[in-house]
Legacy VTK file of the C-alpha trace (Angstrom):
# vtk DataFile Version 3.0
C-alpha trace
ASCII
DATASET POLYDATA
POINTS 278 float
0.000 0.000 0.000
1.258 3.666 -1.268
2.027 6.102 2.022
0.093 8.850 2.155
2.986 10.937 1.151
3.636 9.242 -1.888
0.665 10.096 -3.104
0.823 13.525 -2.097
4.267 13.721 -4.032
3.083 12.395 -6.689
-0.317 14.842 -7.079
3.022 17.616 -6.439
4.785 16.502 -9.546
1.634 16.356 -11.518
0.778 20.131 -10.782
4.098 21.068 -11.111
3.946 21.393 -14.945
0.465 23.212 -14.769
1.723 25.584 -12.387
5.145 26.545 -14.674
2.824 26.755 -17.621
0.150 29.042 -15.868
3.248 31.087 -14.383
4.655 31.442 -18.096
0.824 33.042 -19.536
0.701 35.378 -16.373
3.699 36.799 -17.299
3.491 37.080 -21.506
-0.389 38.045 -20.925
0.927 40.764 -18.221
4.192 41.740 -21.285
1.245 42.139 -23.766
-1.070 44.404 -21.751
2.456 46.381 -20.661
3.530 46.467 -24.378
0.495 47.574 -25.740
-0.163 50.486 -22.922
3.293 51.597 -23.898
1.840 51.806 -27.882
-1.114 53.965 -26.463
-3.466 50.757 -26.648
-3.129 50.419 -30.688
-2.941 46.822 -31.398
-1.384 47.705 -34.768
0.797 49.817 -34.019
2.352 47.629 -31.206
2.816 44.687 -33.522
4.655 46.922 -35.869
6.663 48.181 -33.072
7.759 44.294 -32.465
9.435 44.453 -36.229
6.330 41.876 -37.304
4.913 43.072 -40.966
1.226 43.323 -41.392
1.656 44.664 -45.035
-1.539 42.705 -46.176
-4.178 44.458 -43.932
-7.311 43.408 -45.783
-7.056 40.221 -47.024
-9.478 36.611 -47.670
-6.911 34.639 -47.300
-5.936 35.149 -43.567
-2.933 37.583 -44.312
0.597 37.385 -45.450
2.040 36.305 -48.838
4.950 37.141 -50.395
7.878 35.400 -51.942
10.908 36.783 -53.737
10.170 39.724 -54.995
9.510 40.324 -58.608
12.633 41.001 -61.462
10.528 44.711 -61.767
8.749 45.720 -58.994
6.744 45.073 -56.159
4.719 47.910 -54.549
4.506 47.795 -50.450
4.765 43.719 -50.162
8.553 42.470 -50.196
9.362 39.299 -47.762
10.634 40.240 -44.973
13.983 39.234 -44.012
14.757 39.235 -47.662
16.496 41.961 -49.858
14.887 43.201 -53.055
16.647 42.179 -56.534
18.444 43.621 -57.856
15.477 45.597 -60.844
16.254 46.737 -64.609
17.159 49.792 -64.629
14.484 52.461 -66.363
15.067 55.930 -67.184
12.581 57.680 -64.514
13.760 61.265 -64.605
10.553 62.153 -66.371
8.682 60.874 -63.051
10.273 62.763 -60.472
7.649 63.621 -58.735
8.327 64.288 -55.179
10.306 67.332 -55.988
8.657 70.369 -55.883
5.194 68.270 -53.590
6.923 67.652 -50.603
4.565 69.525 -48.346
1.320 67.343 -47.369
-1.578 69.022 -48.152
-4.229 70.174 -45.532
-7.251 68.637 -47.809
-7.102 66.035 -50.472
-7.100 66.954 -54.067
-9.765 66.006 -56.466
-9.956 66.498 -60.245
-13.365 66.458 -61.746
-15.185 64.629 -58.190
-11.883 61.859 -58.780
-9.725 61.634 -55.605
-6.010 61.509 -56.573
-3.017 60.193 -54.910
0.263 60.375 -56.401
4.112 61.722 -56.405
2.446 65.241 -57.557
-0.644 65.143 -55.178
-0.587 64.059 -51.765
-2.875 63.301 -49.061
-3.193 64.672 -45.606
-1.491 62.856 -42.884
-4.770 62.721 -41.120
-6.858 61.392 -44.132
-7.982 58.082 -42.798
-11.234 56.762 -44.547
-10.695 53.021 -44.574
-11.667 51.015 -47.216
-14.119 52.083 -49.476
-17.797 50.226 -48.862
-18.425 50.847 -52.937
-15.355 49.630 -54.123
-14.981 46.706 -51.484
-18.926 45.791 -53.199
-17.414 46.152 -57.240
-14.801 43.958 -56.258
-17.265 41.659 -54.383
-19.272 41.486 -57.982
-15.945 41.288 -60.426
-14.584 38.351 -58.406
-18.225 36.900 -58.830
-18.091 37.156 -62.573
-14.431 35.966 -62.302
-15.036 32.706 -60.601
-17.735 31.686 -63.654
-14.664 31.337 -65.680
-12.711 29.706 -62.918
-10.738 32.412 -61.120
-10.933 32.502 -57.557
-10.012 36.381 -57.281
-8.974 38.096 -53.901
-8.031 41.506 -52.975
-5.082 40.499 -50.672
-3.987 44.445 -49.885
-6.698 47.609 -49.684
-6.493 50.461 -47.226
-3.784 51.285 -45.082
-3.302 53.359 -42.855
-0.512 56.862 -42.887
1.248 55.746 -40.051
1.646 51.755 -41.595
3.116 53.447 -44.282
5.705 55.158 -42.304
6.455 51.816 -41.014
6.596 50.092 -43.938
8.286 52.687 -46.733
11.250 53.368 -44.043
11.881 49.555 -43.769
12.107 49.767 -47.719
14.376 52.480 -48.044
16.838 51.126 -44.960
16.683 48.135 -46.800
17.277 49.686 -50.423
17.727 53.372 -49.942
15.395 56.056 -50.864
16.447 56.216 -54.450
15.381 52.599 -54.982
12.580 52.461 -52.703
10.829 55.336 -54.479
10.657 53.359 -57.580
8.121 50.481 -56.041
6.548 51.782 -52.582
4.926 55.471 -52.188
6.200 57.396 -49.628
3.708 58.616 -46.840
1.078 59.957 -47.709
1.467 59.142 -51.248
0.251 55.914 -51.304
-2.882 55.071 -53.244
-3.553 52.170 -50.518
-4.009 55.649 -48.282
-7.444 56.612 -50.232
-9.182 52.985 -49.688
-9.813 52.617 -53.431
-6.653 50.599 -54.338
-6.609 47.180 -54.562
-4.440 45.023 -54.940
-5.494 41.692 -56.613
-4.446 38.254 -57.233
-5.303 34.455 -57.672
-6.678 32.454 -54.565
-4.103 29.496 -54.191
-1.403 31.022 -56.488
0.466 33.382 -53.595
3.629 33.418 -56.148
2.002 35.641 -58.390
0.785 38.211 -55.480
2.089 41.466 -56.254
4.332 39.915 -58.351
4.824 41.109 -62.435
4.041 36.982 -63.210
0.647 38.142 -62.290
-0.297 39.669 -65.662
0.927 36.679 -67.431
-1.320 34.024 -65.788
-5.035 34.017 -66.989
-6.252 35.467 -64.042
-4.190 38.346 -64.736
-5.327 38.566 -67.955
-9.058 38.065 -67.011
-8.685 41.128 -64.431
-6.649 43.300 -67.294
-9.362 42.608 -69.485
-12.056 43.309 -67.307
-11.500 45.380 -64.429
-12.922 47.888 -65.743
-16.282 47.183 -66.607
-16.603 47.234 -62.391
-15.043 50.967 -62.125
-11.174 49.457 -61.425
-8.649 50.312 -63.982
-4.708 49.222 -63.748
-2.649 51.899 -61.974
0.088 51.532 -63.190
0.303 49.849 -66.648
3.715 48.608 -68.816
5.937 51.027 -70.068
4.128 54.464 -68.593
6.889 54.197 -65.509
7.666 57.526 -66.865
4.371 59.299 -66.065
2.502 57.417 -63.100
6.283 57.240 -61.510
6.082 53.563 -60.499
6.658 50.427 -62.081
4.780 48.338 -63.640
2.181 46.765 -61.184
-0.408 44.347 -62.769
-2.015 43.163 -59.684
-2.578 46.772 -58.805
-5.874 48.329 -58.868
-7.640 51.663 -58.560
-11.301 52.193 -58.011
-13.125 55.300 -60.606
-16.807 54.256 -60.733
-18.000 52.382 -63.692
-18.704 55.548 -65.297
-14.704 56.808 -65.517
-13.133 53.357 -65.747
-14.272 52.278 -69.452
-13.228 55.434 -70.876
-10.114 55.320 -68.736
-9.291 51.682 -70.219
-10.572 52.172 -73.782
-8.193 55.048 -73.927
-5.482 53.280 -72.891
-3.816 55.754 -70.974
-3.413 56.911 -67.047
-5.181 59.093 -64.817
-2.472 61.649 -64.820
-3.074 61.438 -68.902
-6.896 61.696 -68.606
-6.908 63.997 -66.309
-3.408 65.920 -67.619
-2.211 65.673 -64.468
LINES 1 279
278 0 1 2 3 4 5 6 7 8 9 10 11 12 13 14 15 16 17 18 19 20 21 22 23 24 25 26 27 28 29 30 31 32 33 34 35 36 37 38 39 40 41 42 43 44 45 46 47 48 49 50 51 52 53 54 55 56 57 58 59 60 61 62 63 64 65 66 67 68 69 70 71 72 73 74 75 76 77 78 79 80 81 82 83 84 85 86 87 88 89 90 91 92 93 94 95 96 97 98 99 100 101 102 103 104 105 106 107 108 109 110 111 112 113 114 115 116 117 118 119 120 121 122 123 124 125 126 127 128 129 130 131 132 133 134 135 136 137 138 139 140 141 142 143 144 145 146 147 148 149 150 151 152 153 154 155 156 157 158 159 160 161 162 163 164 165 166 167 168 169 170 171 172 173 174 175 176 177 178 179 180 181 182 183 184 185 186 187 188 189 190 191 192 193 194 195 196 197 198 199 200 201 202 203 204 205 206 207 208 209 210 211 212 213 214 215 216 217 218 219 220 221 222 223 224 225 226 227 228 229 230 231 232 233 234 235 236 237 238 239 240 241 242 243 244 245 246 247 248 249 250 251 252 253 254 255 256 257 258 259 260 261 262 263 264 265 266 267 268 269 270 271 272 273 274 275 276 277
């Protein structure tokens, strides 16, 4: 027969592994609250302070792609850890277009009821509208339409925030330098992501192609290119205008102008800043 004490020693060294384990959550639950009170209770803005990247904020596939980046160019989504590669160079003087609109503006600028964002025409640092409820719903239909032909669209990257953008377009130019990093990510309130009608798209399933150039070539790509536009969306930043939008090319990039704008937009062929002569 087991002594009473045995079996107390034994019920000791059975609780002992609870009671480490409980010990260890008090103290990363009691780190957390500490961490975020230090962050002014922003969730968001105390993960980025732990070096963690949320760069896809609004996205159906529970968050965070990536790979390599592309040979050309890829806007706000590099893997982190990883350097860019090394990108063919363009001639971009013609789309220098921080120079000259370095002040942020008090009010956002519109041309003919169109909100623009861009090198030339900032946003305020305190323009924070989320993601747009109309464009989120044209999306909602396109990817509809899209799946009847077997595409399983998502927008894996819509609004975000000025300060995420300080965050991330830093990271990119301590990674790159500014030079570089103004050729694929906006710089602070520059960003199209800021005005909650960009989106960027890609292909349920097929993360290599997110914000990646490979994007256009797929059929997906090609479905979206083709008929974005019919939903108010029109591509950004199209092949071989590097020149005039001052980013490269982004096929998995875009920008919500009402079904109205969009078709004359795309049967043009050309850019907002060309529509509107920006």
């Amino acid at each position: 027969m087991q002594s009473r004490y045995s079996l107390l020693s034994r019920n000791k060294k059975k609780k002992w592994p609870y009671f480490v384990s409980g010990s260890i959550a008090v103290v990363l639950i009691g780190f957390i609250v500490i961490w975020v009170g230090m962050n002014d209770w922003n969730i968001d803005k105390s993960i980025a302070a732990l070096g963690i990247s949320n760069k896809v904020e609004e996205t159906v596939i529970e968050e965070k792609v990536a790979g390599p980046v592309t040979e050309e160019k890829v806007e706000e989504t590099p893997v982190v850890g990883q350097p860019l590669e090394k990108v063919e160079e363009i001639d971009m003087s013609g789309a220098k277009g921080y120079e000259g609109h370095e002040t942020l503006p008090e009010v956002p600028t519109y041309v003919e009821g169109v909100l623009i964002a861009s090198k030339k025409y900032p946003l305020p640092s305190t323009y924070a509208p989320g993601e747009s409820k109309e464009a989120r719903e044209a999306f909602e239909r396109m990817a509809a339409e899209a799946a009847l032909s077997g595409y399983d669209l998502v927008a894996f990257s819509s609004y975000r925030s000025f300060d995420y953008q300080v965050q991330l377009y830093e990271r990119y130019v301590n990674n790159d330098g500014q030079e570089e990093a103004d050729r694929y990510s906006a710089r602070p309130g520059y960003s199209e992501h800021q005005t909650g009608l960009a989106f960027d798209i890609g292909e349920k399933l097929f993360e290599e192609h997110f914000a990646r150039v490979s994007f256009g070539e797929t059929e997906a790509g090609k479905w979206v290119a083709a008929n974005a536009h019919k939903y108010g969306f029109v591509m950004r930043y199209p092949n071989g205008k590097e020149k005039i939008t001052g980013y490269m090319y982004e096929p998995w990039h875009f920008r919500y102008i009402g079904e109205d704008l969009a078709p004359k937009v795309y049967e043009a062929g050309i850019t907002l800043e060309e529509y509107f002569d920006l």
